[in-house]
Residue frames as qw, qx, qy, qz and C-alpha x, y, z in Angstrom:
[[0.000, 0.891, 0.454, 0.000, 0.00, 0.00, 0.00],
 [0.428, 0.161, -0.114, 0.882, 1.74, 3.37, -1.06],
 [0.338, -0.761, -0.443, 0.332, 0.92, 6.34, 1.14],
 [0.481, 0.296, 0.119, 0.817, 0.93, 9.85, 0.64],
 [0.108, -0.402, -0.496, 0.762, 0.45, 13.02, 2.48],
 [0.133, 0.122, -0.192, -0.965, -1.62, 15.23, -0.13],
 [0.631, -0.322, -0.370, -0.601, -5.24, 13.40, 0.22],
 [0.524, -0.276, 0.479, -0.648, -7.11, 12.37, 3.67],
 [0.116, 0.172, 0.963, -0.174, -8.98, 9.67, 4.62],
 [0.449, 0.512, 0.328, -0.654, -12.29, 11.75, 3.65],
 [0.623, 0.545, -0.054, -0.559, -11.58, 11.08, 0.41],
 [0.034, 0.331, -0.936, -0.114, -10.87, 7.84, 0.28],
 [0.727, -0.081, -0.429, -0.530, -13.55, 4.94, -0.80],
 [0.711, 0.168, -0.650, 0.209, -11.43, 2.61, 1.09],
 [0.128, -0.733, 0.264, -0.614, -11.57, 4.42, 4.80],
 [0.766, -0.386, 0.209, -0.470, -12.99, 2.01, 6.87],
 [0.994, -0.083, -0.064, 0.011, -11.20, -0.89, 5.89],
 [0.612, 0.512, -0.409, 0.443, -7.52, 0.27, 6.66],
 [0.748, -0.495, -0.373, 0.238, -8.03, 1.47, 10.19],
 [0.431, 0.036, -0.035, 0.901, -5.85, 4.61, 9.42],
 [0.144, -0.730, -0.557, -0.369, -9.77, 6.33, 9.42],
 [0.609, -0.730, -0.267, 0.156, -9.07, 7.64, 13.08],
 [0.597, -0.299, 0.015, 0.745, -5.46, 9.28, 12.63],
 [0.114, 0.836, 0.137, -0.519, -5.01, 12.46, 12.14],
 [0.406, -0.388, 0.567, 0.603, -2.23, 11.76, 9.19],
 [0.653, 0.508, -0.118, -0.549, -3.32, 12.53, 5.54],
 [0.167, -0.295, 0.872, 0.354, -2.76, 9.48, 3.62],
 [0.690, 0.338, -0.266, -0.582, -4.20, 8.39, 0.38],
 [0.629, -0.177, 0.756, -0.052, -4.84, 4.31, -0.10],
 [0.625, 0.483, -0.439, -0.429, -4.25, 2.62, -3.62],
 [0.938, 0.083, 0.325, -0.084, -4.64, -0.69, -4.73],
 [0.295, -0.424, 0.651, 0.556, -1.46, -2.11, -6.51],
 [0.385, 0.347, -0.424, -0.743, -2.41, -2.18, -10.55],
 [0.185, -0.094, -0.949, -0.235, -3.09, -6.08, -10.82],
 [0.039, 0.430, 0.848, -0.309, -5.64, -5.79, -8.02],
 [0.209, 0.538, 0.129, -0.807, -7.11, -2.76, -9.20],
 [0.231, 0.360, -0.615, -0.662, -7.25, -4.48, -12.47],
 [0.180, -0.081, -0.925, 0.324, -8.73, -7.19, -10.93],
 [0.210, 0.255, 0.378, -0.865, -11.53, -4.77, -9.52],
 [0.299, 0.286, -0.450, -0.791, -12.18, -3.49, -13.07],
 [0.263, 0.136, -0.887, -0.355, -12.67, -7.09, -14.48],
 [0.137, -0.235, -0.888, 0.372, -14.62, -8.50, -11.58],
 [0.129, 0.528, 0.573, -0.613, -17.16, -5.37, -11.66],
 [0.340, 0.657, 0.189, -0.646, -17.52, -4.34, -14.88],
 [0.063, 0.346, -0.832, -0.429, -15.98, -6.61, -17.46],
 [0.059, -0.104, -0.993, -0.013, -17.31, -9.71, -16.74],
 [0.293, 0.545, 0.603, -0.503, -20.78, -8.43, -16.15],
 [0.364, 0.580, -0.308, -0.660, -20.89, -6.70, -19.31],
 [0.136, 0.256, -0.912, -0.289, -19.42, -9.89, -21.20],
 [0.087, 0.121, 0.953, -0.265, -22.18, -11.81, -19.59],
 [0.393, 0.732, 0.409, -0.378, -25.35, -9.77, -20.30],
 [0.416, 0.556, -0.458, -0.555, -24.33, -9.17, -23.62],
 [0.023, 0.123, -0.982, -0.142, -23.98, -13.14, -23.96],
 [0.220, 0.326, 0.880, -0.265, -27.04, -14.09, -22.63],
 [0.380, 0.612, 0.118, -0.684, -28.97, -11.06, -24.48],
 [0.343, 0.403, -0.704, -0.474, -27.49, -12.58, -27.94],
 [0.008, 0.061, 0.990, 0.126, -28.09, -16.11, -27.09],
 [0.310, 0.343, 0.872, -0.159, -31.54, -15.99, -25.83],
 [0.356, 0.557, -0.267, -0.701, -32.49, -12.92, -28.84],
 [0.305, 0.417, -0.615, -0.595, -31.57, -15.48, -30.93],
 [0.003, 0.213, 0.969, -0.123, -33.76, -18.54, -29.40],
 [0.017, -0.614, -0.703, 0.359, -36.31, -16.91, -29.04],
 [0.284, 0.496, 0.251, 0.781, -38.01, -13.91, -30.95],
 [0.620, -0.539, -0.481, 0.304, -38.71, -12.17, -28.09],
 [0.423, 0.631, -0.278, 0.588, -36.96, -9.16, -27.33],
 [0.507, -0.672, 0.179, -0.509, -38.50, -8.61, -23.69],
 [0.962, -0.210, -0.044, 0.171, -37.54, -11.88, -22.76],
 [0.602, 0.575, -0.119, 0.542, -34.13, -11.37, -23.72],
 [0.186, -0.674, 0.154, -0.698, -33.87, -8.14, -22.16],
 [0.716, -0.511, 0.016, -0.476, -35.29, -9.90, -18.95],
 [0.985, 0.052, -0.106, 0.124, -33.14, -12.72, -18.98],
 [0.507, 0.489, -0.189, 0.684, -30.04, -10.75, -19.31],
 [0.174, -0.631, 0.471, -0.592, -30.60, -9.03, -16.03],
 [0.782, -0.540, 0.104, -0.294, -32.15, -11.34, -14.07],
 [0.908, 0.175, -0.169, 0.340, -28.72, -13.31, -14.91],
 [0.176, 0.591, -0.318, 0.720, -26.71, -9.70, -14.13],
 [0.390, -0.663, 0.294, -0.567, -28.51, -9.30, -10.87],
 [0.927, -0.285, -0.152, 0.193, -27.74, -13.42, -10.40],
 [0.592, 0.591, -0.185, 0.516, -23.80, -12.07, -10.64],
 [0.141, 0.464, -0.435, 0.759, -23.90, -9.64, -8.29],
 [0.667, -0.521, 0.146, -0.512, -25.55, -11.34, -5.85],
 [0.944, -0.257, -0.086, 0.187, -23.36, -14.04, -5.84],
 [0.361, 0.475, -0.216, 0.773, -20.39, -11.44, -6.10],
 [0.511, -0.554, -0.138, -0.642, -22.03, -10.46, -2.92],
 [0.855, -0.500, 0.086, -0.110, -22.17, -13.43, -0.91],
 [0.808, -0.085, -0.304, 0.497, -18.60, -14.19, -1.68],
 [0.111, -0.924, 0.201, -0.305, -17.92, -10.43, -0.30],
 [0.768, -0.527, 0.345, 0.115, -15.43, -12.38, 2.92],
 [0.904, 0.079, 0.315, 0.278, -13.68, -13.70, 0.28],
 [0.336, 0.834, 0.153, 0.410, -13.10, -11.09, -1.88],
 [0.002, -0.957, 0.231, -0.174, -11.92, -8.72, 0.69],
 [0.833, -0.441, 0.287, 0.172, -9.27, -11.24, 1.58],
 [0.691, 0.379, 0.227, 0.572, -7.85, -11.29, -1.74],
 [0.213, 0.790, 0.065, 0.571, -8.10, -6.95, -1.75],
 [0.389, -0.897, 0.193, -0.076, -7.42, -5.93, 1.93],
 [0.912, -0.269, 0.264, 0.163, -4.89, -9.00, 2.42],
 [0.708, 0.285, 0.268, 0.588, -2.66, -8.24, -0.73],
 [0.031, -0.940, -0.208, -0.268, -2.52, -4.58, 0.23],
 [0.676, -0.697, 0.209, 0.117, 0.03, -5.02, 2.66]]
């Protein structure tokens, strides 16, 4: 984790999970580039990739469009609900490799 003195904790996303919330010291928290890349992929790649799959596949089973359409989230909002329940996990990989 690199630290620096020219942004706070206020404006950090991250505030609550370093524990540095409480000091008075300014210090900005970043994520090293894989994990931050990592982030990216995990919250807005892959979801994208996915509801665009499923929107093609069932479009093209099915003439439908609502369906489709319907399908495609109800698959997105499966995603992030199991992105969700592994949350524990997750922050193990992102707080844990911070260090």
């Amino acid at each position: 984790m690199k630290e620096s003195e020219h942004t706070g904790c206020s404006a950090c996303h991250a505030q609550f999970l370093c524990g540095r919330h409480e000091e008075d010291v300014r210090q900005a928290c970043q994520l090293p580039r894989t994990l931050a890349h990592k982030a990216v992929r995990l919250s807005y790649v892959y979801p994208l990739l996915l509801f665009l799959a499923v929107l093609c596949g069932v479009s093209a089973a099915s003439p439908a469009e609502w369906l489709a359409a319907l399908c495609a989230f109800a698959v997105l909002g499966l995603y992030y609900m199991v992105l969700r329940l592994l949350r524990a996990r997750w922050e193990k990989i992102f707080v844990d490799k911070q260090s």
